[in-house]
C-alpha positions as CSV (number, residue, x, y, z in Angstrom):
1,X,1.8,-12.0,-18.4
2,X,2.0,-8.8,-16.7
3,X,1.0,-8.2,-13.1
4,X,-0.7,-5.4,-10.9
5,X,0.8,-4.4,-7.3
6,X,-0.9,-2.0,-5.3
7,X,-0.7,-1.1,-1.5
8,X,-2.1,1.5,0.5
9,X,-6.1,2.2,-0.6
10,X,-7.0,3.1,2.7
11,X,-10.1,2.8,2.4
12,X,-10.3,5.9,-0.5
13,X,-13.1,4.4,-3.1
14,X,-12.8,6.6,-5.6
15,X,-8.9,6.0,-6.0
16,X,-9.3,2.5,-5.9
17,X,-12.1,1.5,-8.7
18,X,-9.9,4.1,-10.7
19,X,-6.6,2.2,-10.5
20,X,-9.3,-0.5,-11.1
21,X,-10.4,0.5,-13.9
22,X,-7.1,0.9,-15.4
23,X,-5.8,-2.6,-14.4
24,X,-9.0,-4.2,-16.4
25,X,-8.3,-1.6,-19.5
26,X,-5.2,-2.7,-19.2
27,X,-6.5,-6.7,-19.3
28,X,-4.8,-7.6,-16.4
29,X,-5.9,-9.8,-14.3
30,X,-3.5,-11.1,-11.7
31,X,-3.6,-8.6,-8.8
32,X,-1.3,-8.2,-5.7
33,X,-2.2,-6.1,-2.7
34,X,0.5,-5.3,-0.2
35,X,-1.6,-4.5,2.8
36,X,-3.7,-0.6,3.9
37,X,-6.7,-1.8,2.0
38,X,-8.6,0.1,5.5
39,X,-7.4,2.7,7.8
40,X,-7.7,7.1,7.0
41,X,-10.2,6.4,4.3
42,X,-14.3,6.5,4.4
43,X,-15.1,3.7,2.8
44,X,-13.7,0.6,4.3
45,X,-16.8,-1.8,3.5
46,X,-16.5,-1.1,0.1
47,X,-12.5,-1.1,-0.3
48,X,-12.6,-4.8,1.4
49,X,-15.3,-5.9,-0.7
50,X,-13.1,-5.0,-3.8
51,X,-9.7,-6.3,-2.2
52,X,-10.9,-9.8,-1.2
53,X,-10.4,-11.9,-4.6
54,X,-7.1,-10.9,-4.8
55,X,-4.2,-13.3,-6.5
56,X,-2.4,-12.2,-3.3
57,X,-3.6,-9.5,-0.3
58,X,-1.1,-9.3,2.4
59,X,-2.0,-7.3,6.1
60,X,-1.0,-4.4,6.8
61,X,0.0,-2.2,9.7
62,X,-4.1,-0.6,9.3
63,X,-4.9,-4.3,9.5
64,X,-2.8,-4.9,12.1
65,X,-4.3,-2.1,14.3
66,X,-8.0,-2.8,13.6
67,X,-7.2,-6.3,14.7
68,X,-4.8,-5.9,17.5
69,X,-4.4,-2.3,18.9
70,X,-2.8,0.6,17.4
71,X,0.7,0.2,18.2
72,X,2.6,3.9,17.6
73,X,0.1,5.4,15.5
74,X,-0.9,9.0,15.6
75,X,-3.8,10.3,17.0
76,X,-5.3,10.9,13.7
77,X,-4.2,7.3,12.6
78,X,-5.1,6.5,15.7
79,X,-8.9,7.8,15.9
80,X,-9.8,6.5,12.0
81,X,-8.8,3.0,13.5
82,X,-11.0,3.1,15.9
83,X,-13.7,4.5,13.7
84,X,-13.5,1.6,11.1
85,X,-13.6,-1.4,13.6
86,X,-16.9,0.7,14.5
87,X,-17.8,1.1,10.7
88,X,-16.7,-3.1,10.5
89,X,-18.9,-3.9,13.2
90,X,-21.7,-1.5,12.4
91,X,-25.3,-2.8,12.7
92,X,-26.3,-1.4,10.3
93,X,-25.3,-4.3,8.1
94,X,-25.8,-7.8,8.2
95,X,-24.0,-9.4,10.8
96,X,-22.6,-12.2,8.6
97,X,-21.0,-9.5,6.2
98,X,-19.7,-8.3,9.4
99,X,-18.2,-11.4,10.6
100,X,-17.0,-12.1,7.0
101,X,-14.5,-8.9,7.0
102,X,-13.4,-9.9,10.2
103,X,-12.7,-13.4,9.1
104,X,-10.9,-12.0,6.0
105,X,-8.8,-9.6,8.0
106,X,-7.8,-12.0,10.1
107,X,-6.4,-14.2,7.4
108,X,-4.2,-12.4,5.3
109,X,-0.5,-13.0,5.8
110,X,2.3,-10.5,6.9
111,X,4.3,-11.8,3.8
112,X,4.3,-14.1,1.0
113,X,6.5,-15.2,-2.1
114,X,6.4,-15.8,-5.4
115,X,9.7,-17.3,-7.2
116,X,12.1,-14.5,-6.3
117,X,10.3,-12.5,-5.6
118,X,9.2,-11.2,-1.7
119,X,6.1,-9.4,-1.4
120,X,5.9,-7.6,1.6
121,X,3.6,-4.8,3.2
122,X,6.7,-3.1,5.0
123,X,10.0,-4.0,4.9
124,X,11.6,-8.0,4.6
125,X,12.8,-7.2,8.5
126,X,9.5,-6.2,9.8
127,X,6.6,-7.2,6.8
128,X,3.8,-4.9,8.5
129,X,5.5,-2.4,11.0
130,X,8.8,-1.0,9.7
131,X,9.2,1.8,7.2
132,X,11.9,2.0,4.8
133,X,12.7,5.5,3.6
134,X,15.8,7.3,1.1
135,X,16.9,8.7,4.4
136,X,17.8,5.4,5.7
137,X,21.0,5.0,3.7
138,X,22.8,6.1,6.2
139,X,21.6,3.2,8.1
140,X,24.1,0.3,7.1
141,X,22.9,-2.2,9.6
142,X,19.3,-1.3,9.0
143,X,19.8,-1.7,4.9
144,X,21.9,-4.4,4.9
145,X,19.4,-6.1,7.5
146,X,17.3,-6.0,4.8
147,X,18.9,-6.5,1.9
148,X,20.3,-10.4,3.1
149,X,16.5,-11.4,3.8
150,X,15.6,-11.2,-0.2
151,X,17.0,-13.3,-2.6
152,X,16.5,-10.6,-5.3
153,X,13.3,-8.6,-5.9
154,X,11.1,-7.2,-3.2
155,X,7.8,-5.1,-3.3
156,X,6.9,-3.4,-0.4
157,X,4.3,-0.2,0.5
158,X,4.0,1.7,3.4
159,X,5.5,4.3,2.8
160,X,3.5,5.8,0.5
161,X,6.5,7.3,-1.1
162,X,7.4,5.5,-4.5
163,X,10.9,4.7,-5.4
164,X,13.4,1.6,-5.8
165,X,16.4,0.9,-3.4
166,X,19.0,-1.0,-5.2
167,X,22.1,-3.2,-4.2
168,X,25.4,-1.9,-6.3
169,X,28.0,-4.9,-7.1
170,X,29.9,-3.3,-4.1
171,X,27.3,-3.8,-1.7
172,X,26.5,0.1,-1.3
173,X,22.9,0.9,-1.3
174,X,21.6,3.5,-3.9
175,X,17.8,4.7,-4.4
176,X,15.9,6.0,-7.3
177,X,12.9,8.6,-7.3
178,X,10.2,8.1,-9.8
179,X,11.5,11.5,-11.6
180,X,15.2,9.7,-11.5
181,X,13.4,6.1,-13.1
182,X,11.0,8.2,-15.7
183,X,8.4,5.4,-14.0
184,X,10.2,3.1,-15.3
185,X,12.6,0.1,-13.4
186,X,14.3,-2.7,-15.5
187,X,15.0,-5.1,-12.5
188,X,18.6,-7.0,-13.6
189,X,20.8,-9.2,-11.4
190,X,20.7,-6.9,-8.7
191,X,18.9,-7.0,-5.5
192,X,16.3,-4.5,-5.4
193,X,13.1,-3.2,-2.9
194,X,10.9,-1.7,-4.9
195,X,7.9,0.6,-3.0
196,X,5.1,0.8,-5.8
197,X,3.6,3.7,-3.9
198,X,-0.2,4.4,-2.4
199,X,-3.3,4.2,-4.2
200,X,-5.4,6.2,-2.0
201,X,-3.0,8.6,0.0
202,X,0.1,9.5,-2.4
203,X,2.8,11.1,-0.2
204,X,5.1,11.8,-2.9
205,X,4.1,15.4,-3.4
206,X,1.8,14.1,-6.7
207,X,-2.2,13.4,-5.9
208,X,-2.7,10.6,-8.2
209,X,-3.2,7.5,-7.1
210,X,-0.2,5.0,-7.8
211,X,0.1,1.5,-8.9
212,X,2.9,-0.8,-10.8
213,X,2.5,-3.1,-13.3
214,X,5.2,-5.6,-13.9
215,X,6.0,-7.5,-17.2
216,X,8.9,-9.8,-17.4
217,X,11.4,-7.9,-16.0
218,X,10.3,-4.4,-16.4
219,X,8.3,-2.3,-13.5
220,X,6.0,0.7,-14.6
221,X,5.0,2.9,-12.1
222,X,0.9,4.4,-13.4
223,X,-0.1,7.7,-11.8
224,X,-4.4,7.5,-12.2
225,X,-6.4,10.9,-11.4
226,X,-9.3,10.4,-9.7
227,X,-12.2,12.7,-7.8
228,X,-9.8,13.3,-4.3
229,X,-12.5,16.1,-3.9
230,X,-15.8,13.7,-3.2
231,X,-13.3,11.7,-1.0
232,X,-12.5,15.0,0.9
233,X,-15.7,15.7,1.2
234,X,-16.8,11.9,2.3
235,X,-14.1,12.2,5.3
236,X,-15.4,15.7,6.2
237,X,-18.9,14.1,6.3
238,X,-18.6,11.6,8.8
239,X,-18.1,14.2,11.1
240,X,-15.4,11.9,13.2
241,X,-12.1,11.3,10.6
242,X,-9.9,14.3,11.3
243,X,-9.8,17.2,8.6
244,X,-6.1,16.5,8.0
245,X,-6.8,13.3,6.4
246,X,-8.8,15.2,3.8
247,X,-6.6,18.0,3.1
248,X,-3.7,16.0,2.3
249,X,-5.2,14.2,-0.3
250,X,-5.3,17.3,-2.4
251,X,-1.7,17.8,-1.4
252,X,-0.1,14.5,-2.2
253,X,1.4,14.9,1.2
C-alpha cells in the first residue's frame, strides 16, 4: 500500500489541493505531513483545515514559532508569523474554529515512528529546528550525529531542497540530487534521510510543488504545477506578507 509524505505547504492553497488532487488520483489514502502546514503562505485557515485528518502531521519550526516565539527567523519569516497568529485568532471567524486550530497546533508532535522508519520535520538531532543540507558533509560530527539516531530510513522537510543523504558500508556520507535519483530512490539496507521537498515553496530551483509517494521500498519524488501566480498575487494582497515571499515562488528559490 503506498504512502504520501509531504512537508512544507506553508500555507500556499493552491499548491496544496494540487498535490491533493494528485494523491486521491493516485488512490492513496494514507497521508504523512512533516510539519510547515502555516508560515510565508496566505491561506493558513484553509491549509490547517486540509492538514488536520492526517494518518500522521508532525510540528514544525512555523508551528513552533506561531506557538512559541520566532526563534532565529528572518524578518520576512519573522513578520508572516506574526501575521498568521493574527489571521488564527481573527474575529472574523468563529471563536471555536479559532480555538480549534490552536488546540490542533498545539498537539502535533516534533517526531514520530513508524517501523523503521523516523519521520521527522528537521533533522533526527533536532526534529523541528535544525536544517540538514549537501553542504553539511563536511560536518562528520553533525552527520554522524544524525545518522546513529535512525535505525534506517528517515523522512525529514525543512529544507525545502529535495534529495537523499545516504550511509555507504564505510560509514562515509554521500547525497543524491533529484537530477542524480531521476525521482526515483530504492531504499536497501542502508541508512538513509530522505528530504521529500516543499509543497508550497520549492527551493530547488524547480516551481512545482513536491511530494513523495512511497511503495514498498521504492520513493518517487512528483513535481505537480499549480497557479504560483494567484498565490503571488494573494500574498501581494494582504498588503502585510513581504513581496519576497511572492517572487520566489515563481523562482523556485
Amino acid at each position: 500500500m503506498a504512502t504520501a509524505i509531504i512537508s512544507d505547504i506553508h500555507a500556499n492553497l493552491e499548491a496544496f489541493e494540487a498535490v491533493l488532487k494528485d494523491i486521491k488520483r493516485r488512490q492513496i489514502s494514507d497521508i504523512i505531513c512533516l510539519g510547515d502546514v502555516i508560515g510565508y503562505g496566505p491561506n493558513p485557515r484553509e491549509c490547517l483545515k486540509l492538514a488536520r485528518d492526517f494518518k500522521i502531521s508532525l510540528r514544525g519550526n512555523h508551528e513552533e514559532a506561531v506557538l512559541f516565539i520566532s526563534i532565529a527567523f528572518r524578518e520576512d519569516a519573522a513578520l508572516a508569523v506574526e501575521w498568521t497568529r493574527t489571521m488564527i485568532n481573527s474575529t472574523d471567524y468563529d471563536k471555536t474554529e479559532n480555538h480549534s486550530f490552536w488546540d490542533w497546533l498545539g498537539d502535533r508532535p516534533r517526531l514520530d515512528e513508524l517501523d523503521d522508519k523516523l519521520f521527522v520535520h528537521g533533522t533526527p538531532r533536532e526534529p523541528t529546528r535544525e536544517y540538514l543540507r549537501a553542504a553539511d558533509l563536511v560536518n562528520r560530527e553533525k552527520m554522524t550525529e544524525n545518522f546513529d539516531l535512525i535505525r534506517h530510513v528517515c523522512f525529514c522537510g525543512h529544507t525545502h531542497e529535495p534529495g537523499v543523504f545516504v550511509e555507504e558500508p564505510d560509514g562515509q556520507k554521500k547525497h543524491h540530487s533529484l537530477k542524480e535519483l531521476k525521482n526515483v530512490y530504492r531504499i536497501d539496507s542502508r541508512k538513509c534521510i530522505i528530504n521529500v521537498g516543499a509543497v508550497g515553496q520549492p527551493r530547488d530551483g524547480d516551481n512545482r510543488a513536491c511530494y513523495v509517494t512511497v511503495t514498498d521500498k521504492t520513493v518517487t519524488y512528483h513535481r505537480i504545477p499549480y497557479d504560483y501566480k494567484l498565490t503571488m498575487k494573494k500574498i501581494m494582497d494582504t498588503k502585510i506578507l513581504p513581496g519576497v515571499l511572492a517572487s520566489r515562488l515563481e523562482l523556485g528559490r
